[in-house]
N, C-alpha and C positions, 0 to 999 in steps of 0.2 A: 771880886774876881777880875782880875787882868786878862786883855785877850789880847795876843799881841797877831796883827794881819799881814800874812806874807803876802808880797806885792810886788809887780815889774817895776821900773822907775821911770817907765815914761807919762808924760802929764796924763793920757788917760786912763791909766794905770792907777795912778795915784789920786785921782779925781775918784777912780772906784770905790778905792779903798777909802777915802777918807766918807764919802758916800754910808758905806757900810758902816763905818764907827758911827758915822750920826744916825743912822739907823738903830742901832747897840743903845743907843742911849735914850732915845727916843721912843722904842718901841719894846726894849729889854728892860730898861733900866740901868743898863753897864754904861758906866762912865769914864773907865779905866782902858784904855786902850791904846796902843802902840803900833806905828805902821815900822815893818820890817822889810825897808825896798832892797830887790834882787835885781840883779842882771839877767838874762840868759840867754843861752848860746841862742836863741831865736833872734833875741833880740841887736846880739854882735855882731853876727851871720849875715852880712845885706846883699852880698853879691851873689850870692845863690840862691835858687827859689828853694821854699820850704819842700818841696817835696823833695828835693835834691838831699837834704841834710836831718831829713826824719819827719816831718809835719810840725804843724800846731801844737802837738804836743811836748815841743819841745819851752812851748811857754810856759808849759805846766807842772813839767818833770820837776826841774828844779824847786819851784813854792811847796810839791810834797816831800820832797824830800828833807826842806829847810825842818817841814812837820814832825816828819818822820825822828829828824834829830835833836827836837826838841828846842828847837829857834825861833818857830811862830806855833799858832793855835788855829789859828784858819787860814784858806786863802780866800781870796775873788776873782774869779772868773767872767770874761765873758760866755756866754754858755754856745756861743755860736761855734768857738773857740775849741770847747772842751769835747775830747772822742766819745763815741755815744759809748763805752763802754770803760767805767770807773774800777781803778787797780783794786785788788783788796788790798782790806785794809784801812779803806778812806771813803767817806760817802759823801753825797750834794746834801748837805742838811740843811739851806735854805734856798730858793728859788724866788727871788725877790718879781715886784709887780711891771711888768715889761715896760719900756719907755720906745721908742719911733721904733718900728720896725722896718722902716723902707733903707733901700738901695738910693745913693743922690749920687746925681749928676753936678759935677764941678768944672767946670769951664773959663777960659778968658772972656771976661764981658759977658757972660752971665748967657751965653749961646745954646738952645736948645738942642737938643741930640739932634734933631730933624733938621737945621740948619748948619752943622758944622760939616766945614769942608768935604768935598769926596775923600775917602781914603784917609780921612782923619787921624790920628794917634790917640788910644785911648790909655790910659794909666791899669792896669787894672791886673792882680797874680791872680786872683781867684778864677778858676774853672769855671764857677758857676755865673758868676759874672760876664765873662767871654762869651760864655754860648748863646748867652740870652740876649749880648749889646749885638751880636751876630745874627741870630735872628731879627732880631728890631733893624738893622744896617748891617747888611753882606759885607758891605765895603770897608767896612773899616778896619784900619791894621790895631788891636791889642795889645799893648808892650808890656813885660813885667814893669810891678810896682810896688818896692818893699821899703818899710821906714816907718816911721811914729807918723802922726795926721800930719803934724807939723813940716815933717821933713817932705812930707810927699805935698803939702800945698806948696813948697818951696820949688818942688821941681817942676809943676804946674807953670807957677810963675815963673822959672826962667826960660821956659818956652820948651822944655823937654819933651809937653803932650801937649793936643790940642782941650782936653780934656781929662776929667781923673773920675775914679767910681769910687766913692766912700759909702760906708754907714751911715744913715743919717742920724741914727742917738749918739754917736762918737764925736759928733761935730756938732750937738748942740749941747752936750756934757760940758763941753769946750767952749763955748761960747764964740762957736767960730761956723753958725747955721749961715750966717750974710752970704758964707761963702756958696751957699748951694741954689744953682741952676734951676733944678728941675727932684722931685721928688716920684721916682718911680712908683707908680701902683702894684699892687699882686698880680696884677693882670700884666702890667707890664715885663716885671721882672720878678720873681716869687723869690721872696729873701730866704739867707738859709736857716736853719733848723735854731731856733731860738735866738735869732737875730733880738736886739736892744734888749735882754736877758740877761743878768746879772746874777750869776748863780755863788754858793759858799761852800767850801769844800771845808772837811774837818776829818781826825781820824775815826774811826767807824766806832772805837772800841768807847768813844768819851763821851758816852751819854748824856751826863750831865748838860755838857757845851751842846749837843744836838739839840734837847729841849732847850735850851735859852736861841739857837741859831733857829730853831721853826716857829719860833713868834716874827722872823722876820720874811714870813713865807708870803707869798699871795697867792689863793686858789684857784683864782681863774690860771694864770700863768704857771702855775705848779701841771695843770691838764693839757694846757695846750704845749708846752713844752715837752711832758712827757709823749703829748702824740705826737708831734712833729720829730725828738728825738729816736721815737720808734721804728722811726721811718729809716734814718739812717743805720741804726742796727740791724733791723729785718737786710738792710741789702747789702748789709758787711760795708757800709760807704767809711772811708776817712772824711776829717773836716776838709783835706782839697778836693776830693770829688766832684763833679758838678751833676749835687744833689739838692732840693730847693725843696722846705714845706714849711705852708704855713697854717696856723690854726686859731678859729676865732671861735668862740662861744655865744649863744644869743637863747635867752628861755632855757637853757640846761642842754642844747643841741648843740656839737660838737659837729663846726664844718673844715675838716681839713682838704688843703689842694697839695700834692705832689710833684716833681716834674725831675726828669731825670735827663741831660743834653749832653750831644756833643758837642766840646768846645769850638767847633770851626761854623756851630748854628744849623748844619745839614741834617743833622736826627733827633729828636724829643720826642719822648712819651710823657704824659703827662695825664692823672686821675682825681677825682676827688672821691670823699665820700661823707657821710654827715651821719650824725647818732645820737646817743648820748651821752652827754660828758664825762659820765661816771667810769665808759671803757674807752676813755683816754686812749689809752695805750694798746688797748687788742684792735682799737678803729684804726691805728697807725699799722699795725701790723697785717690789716686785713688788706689797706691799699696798698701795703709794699708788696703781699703778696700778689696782687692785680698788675702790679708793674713789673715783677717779676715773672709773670705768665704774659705779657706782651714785650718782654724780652730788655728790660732793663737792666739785668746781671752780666747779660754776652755785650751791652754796649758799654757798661760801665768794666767790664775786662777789656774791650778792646780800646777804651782812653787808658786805663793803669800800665797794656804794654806799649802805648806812646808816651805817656806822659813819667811813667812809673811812680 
């Protein structure tokens, strides 16, 4: 059996993807496999923020659709990436074993957040990112920052920010970790929902391909992802939103943390709660509704009509 993988074509994109073929083979048995690289308007689109030209999902529309017409067989996703809620027709049928989950700090000279200039310039489009380098440092001015790792370490270097906010599994996927500063904690900065998450989309209807795609599942990461993603469903959040969970497993308990901001750092709520692993997903659902009854909805409306 051939599996051919729709893919973006930027290096970490491709990194993914071929990722997952060695997976296929390694843990399927498939040998046969073909990367099928795409463009897409996310990725053309630099001068506008994502929210501006439809979100995140516009990284994705296109690899289903490639599906849909019979051009590839799966895609890869990052799953940070992907809307908590999947079109019909297409399902996650595998949920691979999580790799770095932190937020890094990239900087000239390898400068700690606590040491760069007053009023620094930080690289960074994501919302959730702002709010939190904001609460850590009032001062600092936040600049968009869109482009493959590569393109934004470049503008790092030509002195554009004083610093830049990456993934830290996207940069060591890349073998490009030397470049990170500082590695934020949970406590520091709570990544978003399935951050270093690697998930596989296929059509819903090909059974077959979903059982050979769920030998490449990992369990623990299959739990804590579905809690952390239930988190952004329960509160209608998009992936810009600035919404953050994360979730760890330890003895069969299930400790997820929440945190909902605004991006100027003046408002967070933020909950946890702990259980057991087996309700993944009603435990995500019970502290969205906690954050929702301390008022998470009216503040996550009142960033969508500034930010839309």
């Amino acid at each position: 059996m051939k599996i051919r993988i729709a893919t973006r074509k930027s290096d970490l994109a491709l990194w993914q993807a071929n990722h997952v073929a060695a997976a296929l083979r390694e843990l399927a048995g498939v040998s046969d496999t073909e990367l099928v690289p795409m463009s897409t308007r996310g990725d053309e689109i630099l001068d506008r923020s994502l929210q501006k030209i439809g979100g995140k999902g516009l990284f994705i529309k296109e690899l289903e659709l490639a599906m849909l017409g019979g051009d590839a067989d799966i895609a890869v996703h990052s799953m940070k990436d992907v809307p908590a809620d999947i079109p019909d027709g297409f399902c996650l049928a595998a949920i691979m074993t999580r790799a770095n989950h932190k937020d890094a700090l990239v900087s000239a000279n390898g400068t700690q957040l606590q040491d760069l200039p007053p009023n620094a310039r930080i690289g960074s489009s994501s919302l959730r990112r702002q709010a939190q380098l904001r609460m850590l440092r009032p001062d600092l001015h936040v600049e968009p920052l869109r482009g493959n790792v590569n393109t934004r370490l470049a503008k790092l270097e030509n002195g554009d920010y004083d610093a830049i906010i990456l993934a830290a599994a996207g940069l060591e996927r890349l073998e490009l970790d030397h470049h990170i500063s500082h590695q934020f904690s949970p406590a520091e900065m709570l990544p978003a929902a399935a951050q270093g998450v690697l998930g596989i989309e296929c059509l819903a209807s090909n059974t077959k391909l979903r059982a050979i795609l769920a030998r490449l599942s990992d369990p623990i990461s299959l739990l804590t992802t579905s809690a952390e993603r239930s988190i952004a469903r329960a509160l209608k959040a998009s992936c810009q939103s600035p919404v953050a969970a994360f979730a760890t497993i330890n003895n069969g308990t299930l400790e997820l943390t929440a945190l909902v901001a605004h991006p100027d750092g003046s408002q967070s709520i933020r909950d946890s709660i702990s259980g057991d692993s087996a309700d993944a997903t009603q435990l995500g659902e019970t502290l969205a509704a906690r954050l929702i009854k301390n008022g998470a909805r009216e503040l996550l409306d009142s960033i969508e009509a500034l930010h839309g």
